[in-house]
VMD Tcl script that draws the C-alpha trace (Angstrom):
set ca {
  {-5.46 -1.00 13.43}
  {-7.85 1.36 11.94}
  {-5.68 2.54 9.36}
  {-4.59 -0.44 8.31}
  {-6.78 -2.95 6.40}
  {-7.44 -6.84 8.36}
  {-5.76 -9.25 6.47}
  {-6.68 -13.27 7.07}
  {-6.13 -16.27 4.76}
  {-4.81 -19.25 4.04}
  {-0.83 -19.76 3.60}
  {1.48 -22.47 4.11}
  {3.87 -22.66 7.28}
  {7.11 -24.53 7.38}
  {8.10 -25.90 10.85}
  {11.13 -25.22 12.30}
  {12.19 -28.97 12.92}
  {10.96 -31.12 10.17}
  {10.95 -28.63 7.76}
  {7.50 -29.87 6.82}
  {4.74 -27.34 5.25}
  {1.55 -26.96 6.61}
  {-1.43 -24.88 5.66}
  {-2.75 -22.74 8.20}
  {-5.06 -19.92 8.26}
  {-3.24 -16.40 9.01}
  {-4.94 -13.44 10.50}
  {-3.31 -9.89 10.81}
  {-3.63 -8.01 14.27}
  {-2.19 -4.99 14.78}
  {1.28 -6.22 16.50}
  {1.34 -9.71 15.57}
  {-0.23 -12.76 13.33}
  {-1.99 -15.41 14.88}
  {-2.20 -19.27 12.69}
  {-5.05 -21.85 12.95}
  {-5.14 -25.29 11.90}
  {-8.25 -24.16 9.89}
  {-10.10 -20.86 10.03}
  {-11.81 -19.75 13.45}
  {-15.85 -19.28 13.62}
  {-14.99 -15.48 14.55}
  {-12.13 -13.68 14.05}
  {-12.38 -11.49 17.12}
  {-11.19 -12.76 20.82}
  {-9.85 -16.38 18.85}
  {-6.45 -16.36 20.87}
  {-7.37 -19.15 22.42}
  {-7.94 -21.29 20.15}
  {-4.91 -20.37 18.08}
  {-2.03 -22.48 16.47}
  {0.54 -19.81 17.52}
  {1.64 -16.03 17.16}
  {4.23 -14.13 15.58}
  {4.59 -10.94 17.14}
  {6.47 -8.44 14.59}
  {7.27 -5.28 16.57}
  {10.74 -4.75 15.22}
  {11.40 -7.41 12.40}
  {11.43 -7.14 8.97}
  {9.50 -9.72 6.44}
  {11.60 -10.68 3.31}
  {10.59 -11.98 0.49}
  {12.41 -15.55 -0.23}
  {11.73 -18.84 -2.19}
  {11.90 -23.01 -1.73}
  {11.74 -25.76 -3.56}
  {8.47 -25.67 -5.45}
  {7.48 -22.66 -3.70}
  {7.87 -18.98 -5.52}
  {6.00 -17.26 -3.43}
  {7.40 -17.72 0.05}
  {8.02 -14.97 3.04}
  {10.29 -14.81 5.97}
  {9.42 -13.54 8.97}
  {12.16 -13.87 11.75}
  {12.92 -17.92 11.87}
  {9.50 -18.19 10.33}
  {8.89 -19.23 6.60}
  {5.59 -18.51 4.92}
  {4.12 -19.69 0.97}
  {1.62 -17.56 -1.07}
  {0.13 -19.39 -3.91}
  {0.84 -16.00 -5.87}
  {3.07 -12.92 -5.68}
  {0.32 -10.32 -5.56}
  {-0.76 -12.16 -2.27}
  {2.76 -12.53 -1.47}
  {3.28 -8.38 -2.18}
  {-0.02 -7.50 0.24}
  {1.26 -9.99 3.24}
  {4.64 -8.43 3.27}
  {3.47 -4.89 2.93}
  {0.99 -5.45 5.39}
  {3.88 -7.42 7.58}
  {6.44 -4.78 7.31}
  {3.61 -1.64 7.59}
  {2.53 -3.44 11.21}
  {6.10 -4.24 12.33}
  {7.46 -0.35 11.68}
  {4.36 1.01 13.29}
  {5.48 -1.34 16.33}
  {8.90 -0.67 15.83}
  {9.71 0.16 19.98}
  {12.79 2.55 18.48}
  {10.27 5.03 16.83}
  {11.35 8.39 17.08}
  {14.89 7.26 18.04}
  {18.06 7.04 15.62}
  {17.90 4.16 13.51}
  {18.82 0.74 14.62}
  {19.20 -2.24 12.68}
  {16.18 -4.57 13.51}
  {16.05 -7.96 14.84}
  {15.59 -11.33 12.55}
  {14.40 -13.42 14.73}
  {10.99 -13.75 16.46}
  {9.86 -16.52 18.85}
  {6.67 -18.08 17.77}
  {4.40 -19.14 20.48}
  {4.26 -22.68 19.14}
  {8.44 -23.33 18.30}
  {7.08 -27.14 16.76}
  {5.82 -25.28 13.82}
}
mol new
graphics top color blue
foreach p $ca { graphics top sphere $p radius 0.5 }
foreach p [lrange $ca 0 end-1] q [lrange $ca 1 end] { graphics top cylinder $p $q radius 0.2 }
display resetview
């Protein structure tokens, strides 16, 4: 990901079941975003210890909204808050920049991409 800029921070995560919002703290990799409960000592080799993954090769983030909550993003069956839309602008460039560079029809005729993802933690 040397071209592209590491982005981290905190957001809010809805889970899939309750519907319940979370905050959790995001960090961009080059094919997917891992969560955390609360932000890792070190950024690098943290897999381990994370929440869960959302691997984006293929999907597209959209911007959306909820109840009380402007600033939100959708990424496959995931939802996502900002607290503002110039964070909310940078996480779905940054998103969508990371999931064409991964998209595995490069360099092929255009397909429409998939929606969905499956998160490594589906409770969330």
């Amino acid at each position: 990901m040397a071209d592209r800029q590491r982005l981290a921070g905190m957001l809010e995560k809805q889970s899939r079941w309750r519907k319940e919002w979370s905050e959790r703290f995001f960090v961009m990799e080059e094919d997917c975003i891992r969560y955390f409960v609360s932000p890792p000592a070190f950024l690098e080799d943290n897999a381990e210890e994370s929440r869960g993954t959302l691997h984006l090769a293929g999907l597209i983030a959209e911007a959306a909204q909820d109840l009380g909550r402007p600033y939100c993003i959708r990424v496959g069956r995931d939802l996502l808050s900002c607290k503002t839309e110039p964070e909310q602008r940078r996480w779905l460039q940054a998103i969508n920049a990371a999931a064409g560079a991964f998209d595995v029809n490069v360099g092929r005729e255009p397909v429409q991409r998939q929606r969905s993802v499956a998160s490594a933690d589906d409770k969330e």
